[in-house]
C-alpha positions in Angstrom: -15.2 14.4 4.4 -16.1 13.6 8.2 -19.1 11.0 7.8 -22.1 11.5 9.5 -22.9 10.1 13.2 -25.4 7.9 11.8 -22.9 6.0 9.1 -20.4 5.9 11.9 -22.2 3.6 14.6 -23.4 1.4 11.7 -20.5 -1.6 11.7 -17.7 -1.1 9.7 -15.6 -3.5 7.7 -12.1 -3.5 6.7 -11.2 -3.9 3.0 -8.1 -4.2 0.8 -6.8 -2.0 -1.7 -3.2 -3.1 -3.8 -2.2 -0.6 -6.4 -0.5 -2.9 -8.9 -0.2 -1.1 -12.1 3.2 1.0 -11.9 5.9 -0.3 -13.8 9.2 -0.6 -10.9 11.9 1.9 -12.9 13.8 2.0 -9.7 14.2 -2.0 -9.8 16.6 -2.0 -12.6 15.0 -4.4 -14.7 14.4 -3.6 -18.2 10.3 -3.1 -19.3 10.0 -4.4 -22.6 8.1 -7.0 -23.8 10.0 -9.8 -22.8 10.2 -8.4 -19.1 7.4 -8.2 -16.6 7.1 -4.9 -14.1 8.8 -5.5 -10.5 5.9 -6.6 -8.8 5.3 -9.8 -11.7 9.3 -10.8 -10.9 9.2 -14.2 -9.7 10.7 -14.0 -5.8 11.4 -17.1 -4.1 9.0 -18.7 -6.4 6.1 -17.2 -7.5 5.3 -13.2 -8.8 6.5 -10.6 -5.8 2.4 -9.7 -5.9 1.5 -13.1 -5.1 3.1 -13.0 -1.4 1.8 -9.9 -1.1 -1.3 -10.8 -1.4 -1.4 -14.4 0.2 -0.3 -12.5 3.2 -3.2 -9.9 3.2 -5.8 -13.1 2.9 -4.4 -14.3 5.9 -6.2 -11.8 7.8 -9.7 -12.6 8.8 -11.0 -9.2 9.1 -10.3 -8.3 5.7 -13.7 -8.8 4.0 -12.1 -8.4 0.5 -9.6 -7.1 -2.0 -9.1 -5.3 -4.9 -6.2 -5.6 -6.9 -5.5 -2.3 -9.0 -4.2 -3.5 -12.2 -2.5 -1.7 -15.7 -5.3 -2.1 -18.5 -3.0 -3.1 -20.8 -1.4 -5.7 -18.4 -0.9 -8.8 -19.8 1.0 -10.8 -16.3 -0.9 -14.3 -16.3 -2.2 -14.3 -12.6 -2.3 -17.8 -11.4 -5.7 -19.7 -10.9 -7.1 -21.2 -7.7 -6.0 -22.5 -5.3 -2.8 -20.1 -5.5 -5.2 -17.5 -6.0 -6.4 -16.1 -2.2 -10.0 -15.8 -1.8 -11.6 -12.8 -1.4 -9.4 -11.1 -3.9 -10.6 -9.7 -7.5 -8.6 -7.8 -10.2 -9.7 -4.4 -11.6 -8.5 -2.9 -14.6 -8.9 0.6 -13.5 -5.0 1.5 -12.8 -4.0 5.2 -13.7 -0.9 7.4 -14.7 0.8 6.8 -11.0 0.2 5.0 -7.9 -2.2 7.9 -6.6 -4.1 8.0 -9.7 -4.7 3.9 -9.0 -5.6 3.9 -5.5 -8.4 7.2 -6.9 -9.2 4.8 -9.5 -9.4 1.4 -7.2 -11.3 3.6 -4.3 -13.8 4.8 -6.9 -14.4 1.1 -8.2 -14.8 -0.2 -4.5 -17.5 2.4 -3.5 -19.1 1.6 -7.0 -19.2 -2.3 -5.2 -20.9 -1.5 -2.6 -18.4 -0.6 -0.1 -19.6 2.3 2.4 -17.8 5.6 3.0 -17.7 4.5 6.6 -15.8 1.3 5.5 -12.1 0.8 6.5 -9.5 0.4 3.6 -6.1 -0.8 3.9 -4.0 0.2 1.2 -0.8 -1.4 -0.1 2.2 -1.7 -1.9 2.0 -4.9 -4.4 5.7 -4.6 -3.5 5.9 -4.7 0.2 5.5 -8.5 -0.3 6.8 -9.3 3.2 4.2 -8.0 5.1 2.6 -10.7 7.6 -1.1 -11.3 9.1 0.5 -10.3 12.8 2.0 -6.5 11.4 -1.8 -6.1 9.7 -3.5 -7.6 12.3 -1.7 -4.8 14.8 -2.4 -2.2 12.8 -6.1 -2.6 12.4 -6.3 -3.2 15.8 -4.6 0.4 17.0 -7.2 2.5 14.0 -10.6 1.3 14.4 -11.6 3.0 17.5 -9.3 5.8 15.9 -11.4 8.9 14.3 -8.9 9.4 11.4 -6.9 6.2 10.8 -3.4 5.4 10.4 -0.4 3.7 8.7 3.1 1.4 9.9 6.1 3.1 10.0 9.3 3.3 11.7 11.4 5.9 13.5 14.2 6.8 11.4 17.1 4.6 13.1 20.1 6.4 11.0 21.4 9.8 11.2 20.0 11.9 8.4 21.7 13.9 5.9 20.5 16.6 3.8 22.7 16.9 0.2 23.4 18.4 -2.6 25.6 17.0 -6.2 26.9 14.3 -3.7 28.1 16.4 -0.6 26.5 16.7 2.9 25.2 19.6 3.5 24.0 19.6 7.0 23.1 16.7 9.5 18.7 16.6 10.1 17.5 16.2 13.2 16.1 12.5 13.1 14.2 12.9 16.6 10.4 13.1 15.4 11.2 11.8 11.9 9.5 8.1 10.9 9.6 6.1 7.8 6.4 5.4 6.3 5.1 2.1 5.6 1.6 0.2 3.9 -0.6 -0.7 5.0 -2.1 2.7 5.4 -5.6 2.2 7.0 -8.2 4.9 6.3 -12.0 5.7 5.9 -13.1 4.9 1.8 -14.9 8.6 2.3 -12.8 10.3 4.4 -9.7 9.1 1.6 -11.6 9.8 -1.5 -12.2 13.3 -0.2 -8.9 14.1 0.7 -7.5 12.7 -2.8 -10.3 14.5 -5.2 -9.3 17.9 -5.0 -5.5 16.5 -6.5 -7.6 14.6 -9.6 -7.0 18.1 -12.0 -3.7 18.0 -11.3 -2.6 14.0 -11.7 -2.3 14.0 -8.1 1.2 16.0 -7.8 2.1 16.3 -4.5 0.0 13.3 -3.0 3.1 10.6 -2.0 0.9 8.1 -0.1 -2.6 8.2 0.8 -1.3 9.4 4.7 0.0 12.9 2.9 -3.2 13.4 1.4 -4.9 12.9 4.9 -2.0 15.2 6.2 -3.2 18.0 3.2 -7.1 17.9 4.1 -6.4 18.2 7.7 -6.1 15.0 9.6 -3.7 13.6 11.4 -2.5 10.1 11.0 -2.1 7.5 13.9 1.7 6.3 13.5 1.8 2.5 14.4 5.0 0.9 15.0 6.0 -1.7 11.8 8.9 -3.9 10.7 12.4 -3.5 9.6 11.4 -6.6 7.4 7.8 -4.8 6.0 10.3 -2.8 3.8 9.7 -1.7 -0.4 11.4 -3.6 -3.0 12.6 -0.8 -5.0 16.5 -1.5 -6.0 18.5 -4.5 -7.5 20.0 -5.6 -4.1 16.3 -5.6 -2.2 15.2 -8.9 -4.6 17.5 -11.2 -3.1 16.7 -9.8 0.5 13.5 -10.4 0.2 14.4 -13.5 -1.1 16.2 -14.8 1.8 13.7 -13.6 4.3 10.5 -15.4 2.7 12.6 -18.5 2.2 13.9 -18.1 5.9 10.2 -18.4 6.9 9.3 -21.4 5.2 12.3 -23.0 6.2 
């Protein structure tokens, strides 16, 4: 949904939107009740979220944040002053990340957020993102008329498989790896995700792809080798080292 001429010379603000209500299955750590989702682990101590979002209420031009949580989560989020300011949880997370961020973008515009508005999306567990790579990002979309994410150009050669064998080598030349935050219109998003809700949102990878789907085309900013996922067993102590690395 293109907003009108009108809505977009009005000012627009930039907002945050953290879909924390999966579950982290590729993390190898067991859910039950006496373990807590991926993003909850404690990483070079405190919960893998709470970097994350310390690091988004370092930027200035985020006005707020919503944190898109499981309703039947039961983590123990710290109090203030450990909590960053600007930030508020919602109990609105779906069936998969997609179905949160639908959920979360719902509850924002119900807040008062404008279609027009700019909203940053991302990953709880990205937690080594930093002010500067946000900061760059915002930067390089707001005079942009569709928006963008990070990402990185695929550094490795690429090989397509099958039951454990190469099949062919891909041609790596125009391929990147997508990153969060990805930075797009609250309108302009919730009308490329709607036409998914019937389905669960098959298809829809990252809030980019749905863009992709209804037409746009994304503005690729350069990231960060270090703005990577923690998705497997060996990224925790990575991560680890690297956040410890910057307070030392």
């Amino acid at each position: 949904m293109t907003q009108p001429e009108s809505d977009r010379a009005s000012p627009s603000f930039c907002y945050a939107l953290v879909p924390c209500a999966g579950v982290g299955s590729r993390a190898g750590t067991p859910q039950d009740k006496q373990f807590q989702p991926k993003q909850f682990q404690a990483i070079a101590g405190q919960a893998m979220v709470m970097h994350t979002l310390q690091s988004l209420a370092g930027v200035a031009r985020i006005r707020q944040g919503w944190v898109v949580e499981s309703p039947g989560n039961d983590f123990e989020w710290p109090e203030a002053p450990t909590w960053p300011a600007r930030f508020e949880r919602s109990a609105c997370g779906g069936a998969s990340r997609a179905h949160s961020v639908f959920n979360g973008l719902l509850a924002m515009r119900a807040q008062g957020v404008q279609d027009h508005d700019w909203v940053l999306v991302h990953d709880a567990a990205r937690c080594l993102v930093t002010p500067a790579m946000v900061n760059d990002l915002i930067d390089r979309c707001m005079a942009d008329p569709v928006g963008g994410l990070l990402a990185l150009p695929v550094p490795d050669t690429l090989k397509a498989a099958a039951h454990g064998r190469v099949l062919a080598t891909v041609d790596r030349a125009d391929k990147w790896l997508a990153q969060t935050p990805q930075m797009f219109r609250l309108g302009d998003l919730l009308a490329a995700m709607a036409p998914f809700e019937a389905t669960g949102f098959v298809g829809i990878t990252d809030e980019a792809s749905a863009m992709e789907m209804a037409g746009h085309l994304p503005l690729l900013v350069p990231g960060s080798a270090h703005n990577f996922k923690v998705t497997y067993p060996p990224d925790f102590a990575l991560a680890t080292a690297l956040l410890q690395s910057r307070k030392n």
